[in-house]
N, C-alpha and C positions, 0 to 999 in steps of 0.2 A: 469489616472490610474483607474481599474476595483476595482469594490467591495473584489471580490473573489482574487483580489493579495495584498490589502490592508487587509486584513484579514487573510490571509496566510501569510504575514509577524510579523502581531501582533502576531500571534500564534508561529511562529519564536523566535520571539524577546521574549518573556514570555517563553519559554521555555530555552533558551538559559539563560535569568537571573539564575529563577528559579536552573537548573543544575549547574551555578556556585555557588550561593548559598546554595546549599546543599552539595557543594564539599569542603567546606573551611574546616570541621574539618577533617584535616587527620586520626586522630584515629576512624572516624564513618564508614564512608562507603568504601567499597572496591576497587580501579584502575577500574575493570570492568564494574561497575555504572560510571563514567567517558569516559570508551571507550564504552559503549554502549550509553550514552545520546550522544557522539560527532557523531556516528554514525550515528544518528538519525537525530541531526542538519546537517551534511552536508546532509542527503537526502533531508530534507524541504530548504534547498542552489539548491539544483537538483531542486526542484519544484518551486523553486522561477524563477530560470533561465531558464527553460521550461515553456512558462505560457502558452503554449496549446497545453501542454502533458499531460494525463490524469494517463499514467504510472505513471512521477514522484510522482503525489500526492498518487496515491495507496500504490505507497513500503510507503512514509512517514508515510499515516495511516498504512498500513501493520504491519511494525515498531515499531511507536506509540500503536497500540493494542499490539502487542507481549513483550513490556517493562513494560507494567501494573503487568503483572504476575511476568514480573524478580523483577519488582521493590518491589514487595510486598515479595519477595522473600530475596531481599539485605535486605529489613526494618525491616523481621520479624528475619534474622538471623544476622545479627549487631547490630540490637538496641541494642539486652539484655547485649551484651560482652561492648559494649562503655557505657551502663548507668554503670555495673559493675566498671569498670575502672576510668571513668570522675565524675559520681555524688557521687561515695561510696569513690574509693580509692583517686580519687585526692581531694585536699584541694583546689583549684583555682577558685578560681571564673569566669578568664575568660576564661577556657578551659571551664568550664560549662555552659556560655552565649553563646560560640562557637557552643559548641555541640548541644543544645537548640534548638538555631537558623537555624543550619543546619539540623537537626531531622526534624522543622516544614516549611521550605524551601522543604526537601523531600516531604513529605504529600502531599502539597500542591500541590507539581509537580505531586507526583502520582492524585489526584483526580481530577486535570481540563483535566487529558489525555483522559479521557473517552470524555470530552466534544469537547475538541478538535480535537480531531477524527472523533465525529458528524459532528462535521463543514470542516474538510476536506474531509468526504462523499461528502458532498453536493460540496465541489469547483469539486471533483471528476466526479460528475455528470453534474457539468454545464460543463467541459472541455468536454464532450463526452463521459465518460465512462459509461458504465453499469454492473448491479449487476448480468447479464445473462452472463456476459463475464469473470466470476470467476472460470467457470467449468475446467475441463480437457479436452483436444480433445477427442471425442470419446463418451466421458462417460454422462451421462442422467444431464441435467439443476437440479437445486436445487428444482425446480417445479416438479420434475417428468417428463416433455415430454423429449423426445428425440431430441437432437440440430438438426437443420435444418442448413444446410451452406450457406445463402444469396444467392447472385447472381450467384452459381454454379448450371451448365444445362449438368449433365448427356446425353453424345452424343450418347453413346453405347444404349442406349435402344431405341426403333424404336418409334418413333413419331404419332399419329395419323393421316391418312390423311384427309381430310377434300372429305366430301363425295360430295359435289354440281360442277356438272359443270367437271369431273375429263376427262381427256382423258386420254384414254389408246393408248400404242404404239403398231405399228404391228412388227410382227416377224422381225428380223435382216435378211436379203438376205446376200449371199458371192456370190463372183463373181470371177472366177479364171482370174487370170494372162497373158497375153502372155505369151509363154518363149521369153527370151533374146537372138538372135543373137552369 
């Protein structure tokens, strides 16, 4: 087993804790932090089971970067309603080791996504992919130059000929027919 599937599974497996652990207190976070982290886990399942597909791991990071935002999103509009609820109104102590736990469970996930990401850059990169192959059809690389398309040879435009040695043909003759009998 490669470095780069060993390491894309640990990052698997810490994520997938992580999200269950953040998931336990039902009054904190939203279904949608749940169907979005499950989302996420089966693409790193996609990349796991694809190990020299460069796609899989792109949607994963893809994914993974676009959850950072949700998730700061879920934590900054959740937290205050559940501290409200769990630390002030409820008297429980262990709805509030719950909530706690699951609060710093979140965090946690949100803040190794960045790093994790980094890292599945780079399997991104050893699978084959490249950072020039993010463009649109058509449209100018991230660099500025305008995309060249590999191994395409434009037939339509006339070829130079090569000046040494050229023979030229003489005129075509026609030659009429007998008639036919």
């Amino acid at each position: 087993m490669n470095a780069p599937q060993v390491s894309l599974k640990v990052i698997w497996g810490a994520h997938f804790i992580l999200t269950v652990c953040a998931s336990m207190s039902s009054l904190y976070l939203p279904p949608a932090y749940i169907y979005m982290n499950t989302f996420i886990l089966v693409l790193g399942i996609w990349a796991l089971i694809q190990n020299e597909s460069p796609d899989a791991v792109f949607m994963f990071m893809l994914m993974l970067l676009a959850s950072i935002m949700l998730d700061i999103i879920f934590i900054a509009v959740h937290q205050p309603r559940a501290f409200r609820q769990i630390e002030i109104l409820s008297g429980s102590q262990d709805l509030k080791n719950e909530y706690r736990f699951s609060l710093g469970m979140s965090i946690v996930n949100l803040i190794i996504k960045p790093i994790t990401s980094f890292i599945l850059y780079r399997i991104y990169q050893d699978r084959g992919g490249s950072y020039a192959n993010f463009n649109i059809p058509g449209m100018p690389t991230f660099t500025g130059s305008p995309q060249h398309h590999g191994g395409y040879d434009n037939i339509d435009q006339a070829q130079p000929v090569p000046s040494n040695n050229v023979e030229t043909a003489e005129p075509h003759q026609t030659f009429e027919k007998p008639p036919i009998p």
